[in-house]
C-alpha positions, -999 to +999 in steps of 0.1 A: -657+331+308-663+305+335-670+280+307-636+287+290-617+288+327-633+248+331-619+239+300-585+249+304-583+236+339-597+205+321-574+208+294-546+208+317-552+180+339-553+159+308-521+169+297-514+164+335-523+130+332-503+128+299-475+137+317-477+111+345-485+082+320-458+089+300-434+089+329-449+057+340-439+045+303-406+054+308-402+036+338-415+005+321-394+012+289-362+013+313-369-019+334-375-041+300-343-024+285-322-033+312-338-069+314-326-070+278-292-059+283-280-076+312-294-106+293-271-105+267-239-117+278-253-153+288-265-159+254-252-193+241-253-211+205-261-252+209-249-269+178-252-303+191-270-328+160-285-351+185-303-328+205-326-319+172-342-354+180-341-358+216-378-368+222-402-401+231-407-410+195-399-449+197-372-448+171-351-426+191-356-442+224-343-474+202-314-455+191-303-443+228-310-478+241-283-489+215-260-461+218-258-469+256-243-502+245-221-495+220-193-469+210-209-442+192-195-427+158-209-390+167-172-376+177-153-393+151-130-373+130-125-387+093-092-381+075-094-382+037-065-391+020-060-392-020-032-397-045-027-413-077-019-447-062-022-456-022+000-486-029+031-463-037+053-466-009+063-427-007+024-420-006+023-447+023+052-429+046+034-397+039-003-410+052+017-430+079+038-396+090+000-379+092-018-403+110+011-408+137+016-367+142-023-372+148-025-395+176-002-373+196-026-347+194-044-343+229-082-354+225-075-380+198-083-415+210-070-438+184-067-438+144-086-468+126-072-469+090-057-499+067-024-495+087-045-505+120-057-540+101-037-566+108-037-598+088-024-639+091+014-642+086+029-670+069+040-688+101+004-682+117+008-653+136-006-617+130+012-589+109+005-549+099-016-548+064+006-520+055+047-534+067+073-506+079+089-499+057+064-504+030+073-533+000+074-517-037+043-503-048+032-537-069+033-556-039+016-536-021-013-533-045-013-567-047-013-574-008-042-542-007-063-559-033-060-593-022-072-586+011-097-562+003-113-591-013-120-606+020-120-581+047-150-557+049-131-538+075-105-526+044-134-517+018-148-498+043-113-475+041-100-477+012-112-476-024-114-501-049-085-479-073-066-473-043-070-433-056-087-427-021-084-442+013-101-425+052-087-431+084-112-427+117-101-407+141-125-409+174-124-382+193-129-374+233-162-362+238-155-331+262-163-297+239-130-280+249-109-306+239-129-312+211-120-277+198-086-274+203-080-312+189-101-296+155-077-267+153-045-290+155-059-319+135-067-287+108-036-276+112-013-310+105-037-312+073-025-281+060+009-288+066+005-323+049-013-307+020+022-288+017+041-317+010+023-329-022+026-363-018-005-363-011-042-343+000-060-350+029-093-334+037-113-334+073-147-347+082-169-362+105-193-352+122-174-333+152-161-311+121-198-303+111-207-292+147-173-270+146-187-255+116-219-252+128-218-231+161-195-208+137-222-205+117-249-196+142-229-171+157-223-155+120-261-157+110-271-144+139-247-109+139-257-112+097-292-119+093-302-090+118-283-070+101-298-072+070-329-068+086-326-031+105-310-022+074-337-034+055-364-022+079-344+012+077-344+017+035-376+002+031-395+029+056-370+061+044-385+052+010-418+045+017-421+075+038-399+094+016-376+111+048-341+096+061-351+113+093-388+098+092-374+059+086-345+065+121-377+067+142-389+033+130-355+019+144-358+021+185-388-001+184-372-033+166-336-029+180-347-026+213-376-059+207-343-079+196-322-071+223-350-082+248-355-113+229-315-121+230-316-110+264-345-135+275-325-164+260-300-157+281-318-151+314-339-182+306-307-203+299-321-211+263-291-214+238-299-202+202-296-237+174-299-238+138-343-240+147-345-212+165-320-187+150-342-170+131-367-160+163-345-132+173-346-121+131-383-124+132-387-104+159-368-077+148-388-076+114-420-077+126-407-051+155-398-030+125-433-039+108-454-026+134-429+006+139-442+017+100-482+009+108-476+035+140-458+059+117-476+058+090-512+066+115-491+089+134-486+112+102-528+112+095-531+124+129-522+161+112-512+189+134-527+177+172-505+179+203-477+156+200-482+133+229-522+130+220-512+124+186-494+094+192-514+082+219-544+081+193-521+065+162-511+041+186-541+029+202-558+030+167-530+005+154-529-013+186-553-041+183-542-052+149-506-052+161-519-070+194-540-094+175-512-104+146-486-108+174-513-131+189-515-147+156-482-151+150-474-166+186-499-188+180-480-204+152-454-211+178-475-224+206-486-253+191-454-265+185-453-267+219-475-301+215-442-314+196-430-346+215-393-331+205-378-313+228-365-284+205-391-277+186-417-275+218-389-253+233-388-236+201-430-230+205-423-216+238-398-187+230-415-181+200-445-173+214-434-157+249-413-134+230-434-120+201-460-109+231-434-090+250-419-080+219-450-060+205-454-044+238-417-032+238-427-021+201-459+001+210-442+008+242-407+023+227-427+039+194-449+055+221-420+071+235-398+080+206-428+093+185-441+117+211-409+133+214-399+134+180-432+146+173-421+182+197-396+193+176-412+214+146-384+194+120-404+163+128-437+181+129-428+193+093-423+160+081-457+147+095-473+170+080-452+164+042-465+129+046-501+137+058-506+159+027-488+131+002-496+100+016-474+071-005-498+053-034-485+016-031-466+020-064-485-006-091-499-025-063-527-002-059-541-018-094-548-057-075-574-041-053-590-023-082-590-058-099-605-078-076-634-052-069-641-053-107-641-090-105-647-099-071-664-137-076-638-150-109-615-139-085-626-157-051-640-184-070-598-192-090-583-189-052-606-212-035-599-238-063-564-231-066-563-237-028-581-268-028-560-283-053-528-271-042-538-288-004-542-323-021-509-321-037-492-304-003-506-339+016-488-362-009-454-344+005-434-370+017-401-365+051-368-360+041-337-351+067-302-356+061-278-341+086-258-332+058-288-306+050-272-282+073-242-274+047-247-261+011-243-279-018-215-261-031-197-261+010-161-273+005-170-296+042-201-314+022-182-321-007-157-335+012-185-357+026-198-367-010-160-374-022-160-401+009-194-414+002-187-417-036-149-427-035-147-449-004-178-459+014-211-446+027-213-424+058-249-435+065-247-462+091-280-492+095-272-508+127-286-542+141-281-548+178-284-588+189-283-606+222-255-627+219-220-631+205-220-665+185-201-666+152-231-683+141-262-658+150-240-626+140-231-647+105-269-657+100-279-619+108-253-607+083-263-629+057-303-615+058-291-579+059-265-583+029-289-602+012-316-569+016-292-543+015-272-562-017-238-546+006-205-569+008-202-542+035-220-559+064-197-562+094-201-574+133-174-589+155-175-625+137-164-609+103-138-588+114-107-601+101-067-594+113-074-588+150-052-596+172-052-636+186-080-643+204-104-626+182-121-594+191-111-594+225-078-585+211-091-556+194-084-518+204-106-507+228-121-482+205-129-511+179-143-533+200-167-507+217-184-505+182-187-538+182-196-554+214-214-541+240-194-536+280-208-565+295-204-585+260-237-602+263-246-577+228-232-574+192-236-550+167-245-557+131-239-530+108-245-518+070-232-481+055-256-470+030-262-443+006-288-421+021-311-411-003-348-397+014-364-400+045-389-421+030-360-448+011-340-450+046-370-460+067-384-485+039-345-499+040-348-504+078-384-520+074-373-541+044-343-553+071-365-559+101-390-579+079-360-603+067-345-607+101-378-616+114-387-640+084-347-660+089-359-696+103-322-692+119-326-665+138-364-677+153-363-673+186-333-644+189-337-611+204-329-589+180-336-554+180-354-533+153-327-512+128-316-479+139-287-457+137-287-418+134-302-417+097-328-438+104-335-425+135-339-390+122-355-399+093-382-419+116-382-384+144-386-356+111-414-380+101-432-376+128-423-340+137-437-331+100-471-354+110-468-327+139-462-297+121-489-306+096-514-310+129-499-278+143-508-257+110-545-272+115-545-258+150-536-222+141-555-221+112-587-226+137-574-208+169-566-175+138-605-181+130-615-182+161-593-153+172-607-130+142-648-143+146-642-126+182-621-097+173-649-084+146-679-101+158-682-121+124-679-156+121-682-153+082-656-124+082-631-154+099-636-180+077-633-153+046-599-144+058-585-176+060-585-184+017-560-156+013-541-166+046-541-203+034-533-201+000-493-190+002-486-221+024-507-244+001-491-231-029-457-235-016-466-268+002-477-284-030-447-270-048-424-287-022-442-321-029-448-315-066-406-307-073-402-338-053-381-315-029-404-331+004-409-318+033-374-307+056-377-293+092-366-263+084-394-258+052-419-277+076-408-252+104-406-222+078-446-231+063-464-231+099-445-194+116-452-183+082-491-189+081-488-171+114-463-137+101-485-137+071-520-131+087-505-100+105-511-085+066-542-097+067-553-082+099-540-048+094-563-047+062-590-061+083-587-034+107-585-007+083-621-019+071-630-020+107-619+018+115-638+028+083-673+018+096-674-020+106-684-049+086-720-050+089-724-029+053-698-030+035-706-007+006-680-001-023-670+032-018-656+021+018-640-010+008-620+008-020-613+034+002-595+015+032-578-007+006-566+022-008-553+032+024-542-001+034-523-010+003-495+015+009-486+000+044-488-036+032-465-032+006-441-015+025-442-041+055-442-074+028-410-053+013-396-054+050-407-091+053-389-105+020-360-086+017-351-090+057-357-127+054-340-124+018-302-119+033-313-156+050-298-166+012-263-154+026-270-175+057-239-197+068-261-225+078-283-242+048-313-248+070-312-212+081-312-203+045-338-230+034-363-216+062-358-177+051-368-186+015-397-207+020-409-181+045-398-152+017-421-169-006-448-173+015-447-136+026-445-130-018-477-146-022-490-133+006-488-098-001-506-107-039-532-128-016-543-098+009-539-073-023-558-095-045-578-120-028-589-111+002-608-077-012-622-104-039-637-126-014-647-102+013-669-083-015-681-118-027-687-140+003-690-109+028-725-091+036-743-090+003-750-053+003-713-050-016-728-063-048-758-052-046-747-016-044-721-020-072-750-032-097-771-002-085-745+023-089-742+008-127 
């Protein structure tokens, strides 16, 4: 009687304890929650181009040192216009009416289009290319044609057909103005494309940031989403209850609204790299919500609140462990010498670890209530009694236990060749990379390119102003570049008198630096691959250098924003290749110590390696190369896709270590692990999946190089990693299978 008195006093001083914890819990639940929210509302998007490059590589510190000097083309507006023939004088008033409306518009600095070129009279002075009112249409061809010849100021505008002609419209550089100048400038379009005379498009690159910030703000509201709705069908399924797959919610919502609300409080704006964190976080939130569940329903019929206490502490580590994994992915792009991508590392990784502790922290909570109502009890209990079977999956396993050395034996040389062909991938980065093929605002891009000239500016800056030096400096790069589109202050033709110094402001900017002690030598070009613009700008610095006339001249290397950024990506890929190496040790290291086994480590990483090797290689093999956003998307991949791997490793650990690993064990916890890891990978592929209805091309590039990685990832933990464990692991797995023959 005494004996059975002590217990229940014990008995209730645990559940005493309970009781305080989980009040404690709540506090902590409620203080992270309202960090969260009152986060939220200083959340901003950062769609600035340049800031993706901002860093101390060399090339761009060469790029700022020139843009300091001369008049950038980053805010300038391009006008498109197209008819059957330019030369046709009713075409001419139309474009004319346009491009005058336009430089009323508050924000808009100048136009630069064939009716800004002025050419040499008959009686020696200056007159307008294009004459008010315009001659008939055959002398106007002729006058267009005759001085297109000569001027490479006019073949930069207009074509050689006369079918398509641009007009530049620079821009003030303020955000507001800016915005509103976009709206009116869109606006006068439309009403121009009314008129049918003619059609005029917009472009530029202040119309690609507009579109960009609107597409942050829509992938962000999209892409999460897709992924509690995902995360939602996915575990209703898998766990066959409506009711059963709302408990995984809490968890992940509340994970992403602490992530968004850290970005605010830390001043952090969300860009085209780092809109897919808060996504991430929300998946993986969701991911470790179904490993809780899923232990919480094998816990049977104990006490709620101990029930959940031991389903979570059991799934704990690994959910500890792969958030650690994960986040180490993103610290070591912290080592980046770009700005964005080191600031990138840094969220990445601070907000995964709070994230998995507002995960086991919320689950805690929500499970141990639920778990008090008998409805939710019931549907434990369904679930304990029919656990899910992992559909077909269940078969790989079976497979690779059958055949566990063919098996390690193809993956280890599949992986070794697929990491040769992955180091042959080259750089590639074009800003237009950021819009979809098919995106009316890129093809408007290509129709300029292909119809009128080349939006890919080489630029040359040289101390001094001679017509001489500027003319010898052309000549080299024309001769390289095989371009009768080389231009600098000595070949501008139809200024004003007194040569450039009679030039708009806004011209001569781009042209000549403030002081005039500088010019500017520049080439557009047809950007083709990272690698083809920086051997352009090589080929260019190697003639300049090798011109007897220019011996002596201080002339600086060639830059401008695509070879800049192809020369930054280059080296942030050289990074991200250096980074992957890191995690891939600090993940062995990390698993040696978590199971005692340095063997166990090294074993884990051929299935953890192979996706990104696979997809890697592919990249290099299609001739695709590598992108930021793929090089970005390959490296937090490798660190999502060991959290598979972990869970499976745990599952082997709670079943009796790794010290024997006999067969009956192994089959058992992969038959226990398979149902969980194909439920999660489903989460994984079909969240990332809706990144395909992403507005932003990078965003959607990085979703489905991740979604493949997480594809062969599951097939690699399924398939693989059983394989090699049996194979490579303690030799008592063999063994025992032969005897059991």
């Amino acid at each position: 009687m005494a004996r059975g008195r002590r217990s229940a006093r014990g008995l209730a001083a645990g559940l005493s304890f309970l009781r305080v914890r989980f009040g404690h819990l709540w506090l902590l639940f409620a203080a992270l929650l309202a960090l969260g929210v009152s986060g939220l509302p200083k959340v901003t998007f950062d769609n600035a181009l340049l800031r993706f490059f901002e860093s101390d590589f060399p090339a761009y510190a060469e790029f700022v040192e020139v843009s300091r000097d001369f008049e950038s083309d980053s805010n300038d507006v391009i006008l498109l216009f197209e008819a059957d023939d330019l030369a046709d004088p009713v075409v001419l008033e139309a474009a004319s009416a346009v491009l005058l409306e336009a430089q009323f518009i508050d924000g808009v600095r100048a136009a630069i289009s064939p009716f800004s070129i002025e050419i040499a009279a008959e009686d020696g002075r200056t007159e307008p290319l294009v004459p008010y009112p315009p001659p008939d249409a055959a002398r106007m061809a002729e006058r267009f044609d005759a001085v297109r010849g000569e001027t490479p100021a006019l073949r930069r505008l207009l074509a050689e057909d006369r079918a398509a002609m641009i007009a530049v419209l620079p821009l003030v550089a303020e955000e507001a103005v800016q915005a509103d100048a976009l709206a009116a400038l869109a606006a006068l379009v439309e009403r121009a494309e009314g008129g049918g005379e003619i059609r005029v498009r917009l472009a530029g690159y202040p119309v690609l940031r507009a579109k960009l910030a609107q597409g942050l703000i829509l992938d962000v509201i999209l892409l999460n989403a897709i992924g509690a709705a995902v995360g939602f069908v996915v575990a209703s399924i898998a766990l066959r209850s409506v009711a059963l797959g709302v408990l995984t919610l809490p968890g992940p919502l509340i994970a992403l609204v602490l992530c968004l609300g850290v970005f605010g409080h830390l001043g952090v704006a969300v860009t085209t790299v780092s809109v897919t964190l808060p996504v991430l976080v929300m998946i993986l939130a969701t991911i470790d919500s179904i490993h809780i569940i899923f232990e919480r329903t094998r816990q049977g019929d104990r006490e709620s609140r101990r029930a959940t206490l031991r389903a979570v502490r059991r799934i704990a580590a690994a959910c500890v462990f792969a958030a650690i994994t994960t986040a180490i992915a993103f610290a070591v792009l912290t080592l980046s010498r770009a700005e964005i991508i080191a600031e990138l590392g840094a969220m990445g990784a601070g907000v995964l670890l709070l994230s998995v502790v507002m995960v086991l922290l919320t689950q805690s909570l929500v499970l141990a209530a639920a778990g008090r109502r008998p409805y939710f009890r019931e549907k434990f209990a369904r679930v304990a009694q029919r656990p899910p079977s992992g559909w077909r999956f269940i078969h790989l396993p079976r497979v690779a236990l059958s055949q566990p050395r063919g098996v390690t034996l193809a993956a280890i040389t599949l992986l070794a060749a697929a990491l040769v062909v992955y180091s042959q991938a080259g750089p590639r980065y074009f800003v237009l990379d950021s819009l979809a093929e098919h995106d009316p605002l890129r093809i408007t891009f290509n129709d300029v390119e292909e119809k009128v000239s080349p939006i890919s500016m080489l630029e040359v800056a040289v101390r001094g102003t001679s017509p001489a030096l500027l003319g010898a400096v052309e000549a080299s790069i024309a001769e390289v570049t095989g371009s009768d589109l080389v231009q600098s202050a000595a070949s501008v033709a139809g200024t004003a008198p007194g040569g450039i110094d009679g030039a708009p402001d806004v011209i001569a900017g781009r042209l000549l630096s403030q002081d005039e002690t500088r010019a500017l030598v520049t080439v557009p070009f047809r950007y083709q691959s990272g690698a083809e613009t920086l051997a352009l700008a090589a080929r260019v610095d190697a003639a300049l250098a090798e011109n007897p006339a220019l011996a002596g001249a201080e002339i600086s290397p060639a830059t401008g924003m695509s070879v800049m950024s192809a020369a930054v990506i280059s080296g942030i890929l050289t990074e991200l290749n250096r980074g992957l190496a890191i995690a891939v040790l600090a993940v062995a290291v990390l698993i040696g110590l978590w199971l005692r086994s340095a063997r166990i480590a090294l074993i884990a990483l051929i299935p953890n390696l192979l996706p990104v090797a696979l997809i890697g290689g592919w990249l290099a093999f299609s001739g695709q190369g590598i992108e930021l956003a793929n090089g970005l998307a390959l490296t937090v991949a490798f660190g999502v896709a060991v959290d598979d791997t972990l869970h499976v490793l745990n599952r082997i650990r709670l079943s009796g270590g790794f010290a024997r690993i006999e067969p009956a064990r192994l089959r058992a916890a992969m038959r226990e692990a398979t149902p969980v890891l194909v439920t999660t990978s489903a989460v994984l592929v079909l969240g990332f999946g809706g990144s395909a209805f992403a507005a932003t091309q990078e965003v959607a590039d990085f979703g489905t190089i991740a979604t493949s990685v997480f594809v062969l990832a599951l097939f690699a933990d399924l398939l693989v990693l059983p394989a090699a464990v049996a194979f490579l692991g303690p030799r008592f797995y063999l063994s025992a299978r032969k005897g059991q023959r």
